[in-house]
VOGU-3710 file (C-alpha; in Angstrom, 3 decimals, decimal comma):
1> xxxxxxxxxx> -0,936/12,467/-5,088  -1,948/15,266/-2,755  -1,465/14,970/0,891  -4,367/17,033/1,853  -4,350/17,589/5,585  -1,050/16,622/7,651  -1,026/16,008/10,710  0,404/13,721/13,344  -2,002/11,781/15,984  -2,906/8,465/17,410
11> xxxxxxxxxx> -4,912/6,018/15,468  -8,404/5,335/17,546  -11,886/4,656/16,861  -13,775/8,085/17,792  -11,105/10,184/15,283  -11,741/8,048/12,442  -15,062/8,238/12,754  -14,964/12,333/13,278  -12,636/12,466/10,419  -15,664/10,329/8,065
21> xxxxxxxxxx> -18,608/12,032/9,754  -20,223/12,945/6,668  -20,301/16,777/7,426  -16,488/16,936/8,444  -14,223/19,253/5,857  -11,929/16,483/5,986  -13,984/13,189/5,181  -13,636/13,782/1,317  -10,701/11,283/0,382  -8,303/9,274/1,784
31> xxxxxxxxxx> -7,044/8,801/5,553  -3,043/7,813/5,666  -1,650/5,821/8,896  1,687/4,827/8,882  3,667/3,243/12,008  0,530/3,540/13,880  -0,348/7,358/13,354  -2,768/8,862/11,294  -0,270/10,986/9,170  -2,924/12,859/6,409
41> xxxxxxxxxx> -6,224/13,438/5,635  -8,778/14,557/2,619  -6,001/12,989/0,318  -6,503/12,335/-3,206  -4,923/9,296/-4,408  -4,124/8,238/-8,335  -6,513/6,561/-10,281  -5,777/3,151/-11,462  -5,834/3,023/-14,916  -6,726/-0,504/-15,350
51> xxxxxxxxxx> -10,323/-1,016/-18,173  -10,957/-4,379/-16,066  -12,578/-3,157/-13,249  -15,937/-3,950/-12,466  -18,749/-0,911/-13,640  -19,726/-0,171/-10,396  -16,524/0,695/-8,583  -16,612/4,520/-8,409  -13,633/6,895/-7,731  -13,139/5,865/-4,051
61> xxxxxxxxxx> -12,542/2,245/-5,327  -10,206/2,643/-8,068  -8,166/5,107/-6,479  -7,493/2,284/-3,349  -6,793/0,014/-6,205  -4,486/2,278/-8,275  -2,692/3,691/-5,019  -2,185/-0,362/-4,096  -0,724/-0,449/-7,400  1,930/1,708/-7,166
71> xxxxxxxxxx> 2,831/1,212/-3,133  2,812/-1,286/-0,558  -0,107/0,201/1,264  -2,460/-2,020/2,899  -5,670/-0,260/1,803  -9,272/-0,369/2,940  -12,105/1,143/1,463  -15,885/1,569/3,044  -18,480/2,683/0,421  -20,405/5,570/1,709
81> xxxxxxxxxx> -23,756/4,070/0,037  -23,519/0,578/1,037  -21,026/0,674/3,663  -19,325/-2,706/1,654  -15,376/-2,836/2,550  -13,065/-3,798/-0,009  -9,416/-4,196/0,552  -6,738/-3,991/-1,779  -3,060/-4,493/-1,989  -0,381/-4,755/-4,765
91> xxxxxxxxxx> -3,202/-4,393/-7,505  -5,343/-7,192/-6,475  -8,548/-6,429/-4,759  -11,713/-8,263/-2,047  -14,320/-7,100/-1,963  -17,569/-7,326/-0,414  -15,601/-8,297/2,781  -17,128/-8,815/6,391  -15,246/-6,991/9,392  -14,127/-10,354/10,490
101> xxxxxxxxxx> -13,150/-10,812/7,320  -10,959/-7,977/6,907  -9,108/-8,322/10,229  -8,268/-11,926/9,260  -6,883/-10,377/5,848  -4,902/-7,477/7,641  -3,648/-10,228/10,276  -2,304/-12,778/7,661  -0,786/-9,656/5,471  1,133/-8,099/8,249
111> xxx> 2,655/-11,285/9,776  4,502/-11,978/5,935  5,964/-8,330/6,602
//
């Protein structure tokens, strides 16, 4: 995995979006928060190898699903065409979620922790 861009700030709405504005050096990849702080940016995560996976997931979805795979990440994905969110932990995926959806999902997941 490569970390891409470290660095150490507070997890809010208008830096998430700057990070994924489409013309931003850093929106290529994956964003990492941990214990509330965005850690990394423009990381590349490792591919799942799995041959079940539906056609249509690209490289965005299949690296969420093979980084869930090998950690306990919580991990969201937005596609940039459709703007669907999938979400996808310990190798098992949702997708095609609604926003409420997901924050019911993230809610139930990090009470069991």
């Amino acid at each position: 995995m490569d970390l891409g861009e470290r660095f150490y700030a507070d997890v809010n709405a208008q830096l998430i979006e700057s990070i994924f504005f489409k013309n931003s050096p850093l929106h290529d990849g994956a964003l990492i928060i941990s214990n509330e702080k965005i850690k990394a940016a423009r990381c590349v995560l490792p591919v799942s190898k799995k041959t079940t996976l539906p056609k249509q997931f690209g490289l965005r979805h299949r690296a969420a699903i093979g980084f869930s795979e090998l950690t306990d990440a919580l991990v969201i994905v937005v596609s940039e065409e459709t703007g669907n969110i999938l979400f996808a932990y310990n190798g098992k995926w949702k997708e095609n979620l609604t926003a409420e959806q997901l924050k019911n999902t993230l809610i139930n997941k990090l009470k069991k922790e």
